[in-house]
C-alpha positions as CSV (number, residue, x, y, z in Angstrom):
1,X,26.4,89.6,14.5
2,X,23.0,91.7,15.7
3,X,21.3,90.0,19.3
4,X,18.4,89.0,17.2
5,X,20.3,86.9,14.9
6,X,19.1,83.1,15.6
7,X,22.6,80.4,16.1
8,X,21.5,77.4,14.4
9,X,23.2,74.1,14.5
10,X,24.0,71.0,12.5
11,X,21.7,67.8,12.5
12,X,24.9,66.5,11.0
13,X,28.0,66.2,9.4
14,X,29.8,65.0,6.3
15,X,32.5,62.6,7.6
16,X,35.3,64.9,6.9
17,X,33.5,67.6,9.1
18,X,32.8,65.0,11.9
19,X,36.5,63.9,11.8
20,X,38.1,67.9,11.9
21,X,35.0,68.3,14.9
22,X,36.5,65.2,16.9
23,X,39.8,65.2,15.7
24,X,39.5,61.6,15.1
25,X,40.8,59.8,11.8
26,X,38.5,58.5,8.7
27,X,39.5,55.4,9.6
28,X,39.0,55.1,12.8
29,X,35.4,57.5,12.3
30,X,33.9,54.3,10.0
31,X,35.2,52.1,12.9
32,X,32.9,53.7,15.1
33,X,30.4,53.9,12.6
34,X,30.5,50.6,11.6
35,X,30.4,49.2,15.6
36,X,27.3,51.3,16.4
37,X,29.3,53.9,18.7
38,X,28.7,56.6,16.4
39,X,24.8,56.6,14.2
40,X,25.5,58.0,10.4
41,X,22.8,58.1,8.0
42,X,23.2,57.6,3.8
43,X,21.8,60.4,1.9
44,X,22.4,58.8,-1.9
45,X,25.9,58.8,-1.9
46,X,26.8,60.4,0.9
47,X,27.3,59.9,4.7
48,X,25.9,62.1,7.2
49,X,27.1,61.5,11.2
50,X,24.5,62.3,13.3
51,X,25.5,65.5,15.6
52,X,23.9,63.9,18.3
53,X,26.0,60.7,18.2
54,X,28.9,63.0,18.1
55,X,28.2,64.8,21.2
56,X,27.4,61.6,22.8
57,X,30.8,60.1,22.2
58,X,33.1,62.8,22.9
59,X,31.0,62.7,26.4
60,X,31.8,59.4,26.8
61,X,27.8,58.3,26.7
62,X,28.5,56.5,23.9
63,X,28.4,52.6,23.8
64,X,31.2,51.1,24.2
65,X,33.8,54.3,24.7
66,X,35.3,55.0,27.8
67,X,36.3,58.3,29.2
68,X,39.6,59.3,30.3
69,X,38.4,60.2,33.7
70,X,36.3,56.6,34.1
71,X,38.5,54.4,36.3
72,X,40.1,51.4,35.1
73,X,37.7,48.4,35.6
């Protein structure tokens, strides 16, 4: 790749995509989906998660998740 070659980067991600990103199951991605941890967008048929909201939960800003390294409450 030449130095003035631009990176780009996903808005988003089919859910298959978002699932081999986060190694997290289908059925537990449309869990999050579904409780507002994780934002997804339709496009006609298909379902988008937001790469934002992805970031966001695997760093443990998301609603609701807990990281490993938060203390027990």
């Amino acid at each position: 790749m030449s130095s003035d070659a631009k990176q780009t980067f996903k808005l988003a991600y089919s859910i298959n995509e978002a699932c081999e990103a986060t190694s997290i199951g289908r059925t537990r991605m449309y869990e999050l989906i579904n409780s507002g941890d994780v934002q997804a967008t339709r496009i006609g048929k298909r379902t988008l998660v937001i790469a934002a909201s992805l970031h966001a939960l695997v760093s443990g800003k998301a609603h609701g998740i807990t990281s490993a390294n938060d203390p027990p409450t």
